[in-house]
Steps between C-alpha positions, in 0.01 A plus 500: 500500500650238258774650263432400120680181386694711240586771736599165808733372222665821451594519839609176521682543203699812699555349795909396491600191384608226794858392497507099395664351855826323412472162457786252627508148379716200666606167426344338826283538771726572774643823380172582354368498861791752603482708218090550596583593851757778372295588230160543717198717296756645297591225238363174350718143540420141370705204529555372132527103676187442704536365865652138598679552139845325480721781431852325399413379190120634441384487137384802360197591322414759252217604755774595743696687244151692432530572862798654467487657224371854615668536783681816628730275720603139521645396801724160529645325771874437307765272630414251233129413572305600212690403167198416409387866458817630280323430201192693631741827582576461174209538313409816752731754316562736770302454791718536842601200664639516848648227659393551839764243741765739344742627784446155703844260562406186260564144724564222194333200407726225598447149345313418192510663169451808591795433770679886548235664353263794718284368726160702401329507846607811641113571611530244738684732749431779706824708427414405091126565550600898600704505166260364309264783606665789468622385144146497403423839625791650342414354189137603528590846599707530169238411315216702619707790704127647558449252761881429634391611823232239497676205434791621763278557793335169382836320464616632854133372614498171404858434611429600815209274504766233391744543761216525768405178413833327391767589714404357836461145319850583362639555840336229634677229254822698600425455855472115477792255597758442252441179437131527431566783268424220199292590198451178330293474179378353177645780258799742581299789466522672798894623501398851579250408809738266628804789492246762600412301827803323562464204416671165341356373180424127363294389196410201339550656149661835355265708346364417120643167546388301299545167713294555817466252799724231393604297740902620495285831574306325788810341626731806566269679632431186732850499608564862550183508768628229654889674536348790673196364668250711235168469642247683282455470075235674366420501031339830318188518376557473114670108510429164708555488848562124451892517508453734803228261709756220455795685589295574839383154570913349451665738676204584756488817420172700516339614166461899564288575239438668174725773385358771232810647223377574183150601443230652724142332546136620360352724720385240725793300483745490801722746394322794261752769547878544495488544908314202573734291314783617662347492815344165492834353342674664812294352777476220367869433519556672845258271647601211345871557611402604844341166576 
């Protein structure tokens, strides 16, 4: 027997109200991708720069601050990286922010302008990746305490997915010989995966330099293969892997491959997630350096 409509809406009416999920925003697509993990069913999180965005010195839209502008949580990377999104925090009155690398050992820039300054990449390690995820859950958890112990099983999850899949890369790279322990590549932005796996870094250019490739660059780099019999260069994904190819072919070197930093892929892209990107980064140096 169907219920009148007046006497349905009354019901509906009386039924309690459902609590609004909490909903994070971030300033890029790789802690986006951890803070959904953590988060699972129990809270909303969008990326305010889309993926393959260049996150040093992105331009900002008023579409992104409408993105941001009712969130319950806003969750930034730190160590210098997004400037760009001061004046957006700004504007937010007083919406949590919570820098989520805090607690991690900063390595510096060295070279360039920004010579001394934090080098931002702390994601690119396994030790920093752990960090990064239990900042988020913390910060989750004091903003919707309903569902802290949610986003901590989650966070305990998802690192344990991490390390599963991480750490026997890692101790392969600290298992090879000393002298092919070389991480060679266009940018300097991998400090943190190069300490994290023991290993000695070289770059063509510091990172936001704004003079990349040149051939002073080319040459050092050139000469510092050559002095300890460097056999492997590889470039990232975001800049030319000109410099790179012709660093290979003068030194005969191999060309290992393509390196992902700074932004994950579309879905059907090579690296979607947080994991795969770290993962495929990962192998793709181990390989490479074990010949």
């Amino acid at each position: 027997m169907k219920l009148p409509l007046v006497a349905t809406l009354a019901a509906l009416l009386a039924l309690p109200a459902q609590a609004e999920q909490l909903k994070v925003a971030t300033t890029f697509t790789i802690i986006a991708d951890m803070a959904r993990n953590v988060a699972g069913e129990a809270a909303t999180v969008e990326s305010i720069t889309k993926p393959g965005a260049e996150i040093h010195n992105y331009q900002p839209t008023s579409g992104d601050l409408i993105r941001a502008a009712d969130a319950d949580l806003i969750l930034v990377n730190g160590l210098n990286l997004e400037s760009w999104f001061q004046q957006f925090i700004d504007q937010l009155g007083d919406v949590p922010v919570a820098v989520v690398s805090d607690g991690i050992q900063p390595m510096s820039i060295t070279g360039g302008d920004y010579d001394g300054k934090p080098n931002p990449h702390a994601w690119m390690a396994l030790d920093s990746a752990l960090v990064y995820v239990d900042n988020i859950a913390t910060a989750m958890a004091t903003a919707d305490p309903d569902n802290a112990a949610t986003y901590l099983a989650n966070a305990d999850a998802y690192k344990a997915q991490i390390t599963q899949t991480i750490a026997p890369l890692r101790d392969a790279a600290r298992a090879l010989p000393p002298d092919r322990r070389w991480l060679v590549t266009s940018e300097g932005a991998f400090s943190y995966l190069a300490r994290d796996f023991g290993l000695q870094e070289l770059y063509l250019w510091p990172i936001n330099a704004d003079a990349q490739g040149t051939p002073q660059q080319v040459r050092h780099v050139i000469d510092v293969m050559r002095q300890n019999d460097i056999g492997v260069v590889f470039s990232e994904s975001t800049v030319s892997d000109r410099p790179a190819r012709r660093i290979a072919s003068e030194t005969g070197a191999a060309y290992g491959g393509v390196l992902y930093v700074d932004s994950l892929s579309e879905a059907d892209g090579p690296v979607p997630t947080y994991l795969d990107l770290l993962r495929v980064t990962s192998e793709t140096i181990v390989n490479g350096l074990g010949g």
